[in-house]
N, C-alpha and C positions, 0 to 999 in steps of 0.2 A: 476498604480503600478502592478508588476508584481504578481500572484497568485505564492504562494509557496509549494510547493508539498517535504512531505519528501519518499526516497524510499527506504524500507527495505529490505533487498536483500544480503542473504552473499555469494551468486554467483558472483563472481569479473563480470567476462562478462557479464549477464545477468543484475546488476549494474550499471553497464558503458551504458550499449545499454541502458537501460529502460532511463536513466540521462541523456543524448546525444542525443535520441528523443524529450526530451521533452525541454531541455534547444534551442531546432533550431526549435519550437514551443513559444517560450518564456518566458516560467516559469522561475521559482528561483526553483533552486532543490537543495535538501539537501541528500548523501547519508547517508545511517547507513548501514553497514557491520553486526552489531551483535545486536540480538536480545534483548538479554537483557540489552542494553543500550535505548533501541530504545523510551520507554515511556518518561524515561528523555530528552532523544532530543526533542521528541516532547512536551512536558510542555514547554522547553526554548524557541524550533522555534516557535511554534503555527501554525503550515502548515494550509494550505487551504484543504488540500488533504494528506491522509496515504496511498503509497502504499505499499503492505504487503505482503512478501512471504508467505506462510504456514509451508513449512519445514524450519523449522532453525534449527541448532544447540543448543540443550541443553534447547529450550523454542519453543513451539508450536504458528504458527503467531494465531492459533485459540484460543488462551489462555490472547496471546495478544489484541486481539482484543477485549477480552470480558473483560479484565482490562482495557484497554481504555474510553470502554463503563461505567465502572462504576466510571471514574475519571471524578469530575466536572469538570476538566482543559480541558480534552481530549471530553469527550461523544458529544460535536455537529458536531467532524470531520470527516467529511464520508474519509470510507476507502474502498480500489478498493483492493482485494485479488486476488493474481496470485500465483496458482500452478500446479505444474505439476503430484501433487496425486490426481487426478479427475477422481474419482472413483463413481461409485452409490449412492446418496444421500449426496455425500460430499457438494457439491453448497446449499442445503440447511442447513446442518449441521453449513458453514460458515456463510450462511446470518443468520441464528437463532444467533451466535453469536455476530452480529453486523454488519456483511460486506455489505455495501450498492449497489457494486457491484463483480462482479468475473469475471475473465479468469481463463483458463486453458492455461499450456503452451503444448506446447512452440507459443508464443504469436506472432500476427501478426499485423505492426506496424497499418492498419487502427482500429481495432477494439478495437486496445491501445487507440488509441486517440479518439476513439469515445467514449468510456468507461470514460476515464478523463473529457471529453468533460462534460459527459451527469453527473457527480457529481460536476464539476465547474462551475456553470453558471456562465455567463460574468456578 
């Protein structure tokens, strides 16, 4: 069975690319456009894997993540945070919130997939 990855991301393109690598890798992918639907998708899907913008629209992915962490539905699903505000101390800022792992963008496809790789084991 396919592992299921949802990917949060309200960049149309950066969406599609992140979706489209990983669907011709194999996965089950689920997009979410908007943040603040994104915890409910994920209680419905139950992904294997959250990947997580950090800039959203109107909800911080690092606010997200740390109400994930604290829902018993969500808290065991590692999430891979990708942003392109990677700034001084930001990488830890995220992981203190929960992020099990992080990019910076703009993202390059092996380190994408090493990155999922290294949070999905087979």
């Amino acid at each position: 069975m396919a592992k299921r990855i949802m990917v949060v991301e309200d960049n149309d393109l950066n969406r599609k690319l992140f979706c489209d690598v990983l669907r011709t890798q194999g996965y089950e992918v689920e997009p979410v456009a908007d943040g603040e639907v994104a915890l409910d998708a994920a209680r419905r899907l139950q992904p294997h894997l959250i990947i997580m913008d950090i800039q959203l629209p109107r909800i911080s992915g690092v606010d997200l993540i740390e109400q994930a962490k604290r829902d018993i539905a969500l808290a065991a699903i590692p999430v891979l945070a990708v942003t392109a505000f990677a700034g001084k101390g930001d990488e830890e800022r995220i992981r203190a919130a929960g992020a099990a792992g992080y990019l910076a963008k703009p993202v390059s496809i092996m380190p994408f997939m090493n990155a999922v790789k290294e949070l999905l084991p087979a």
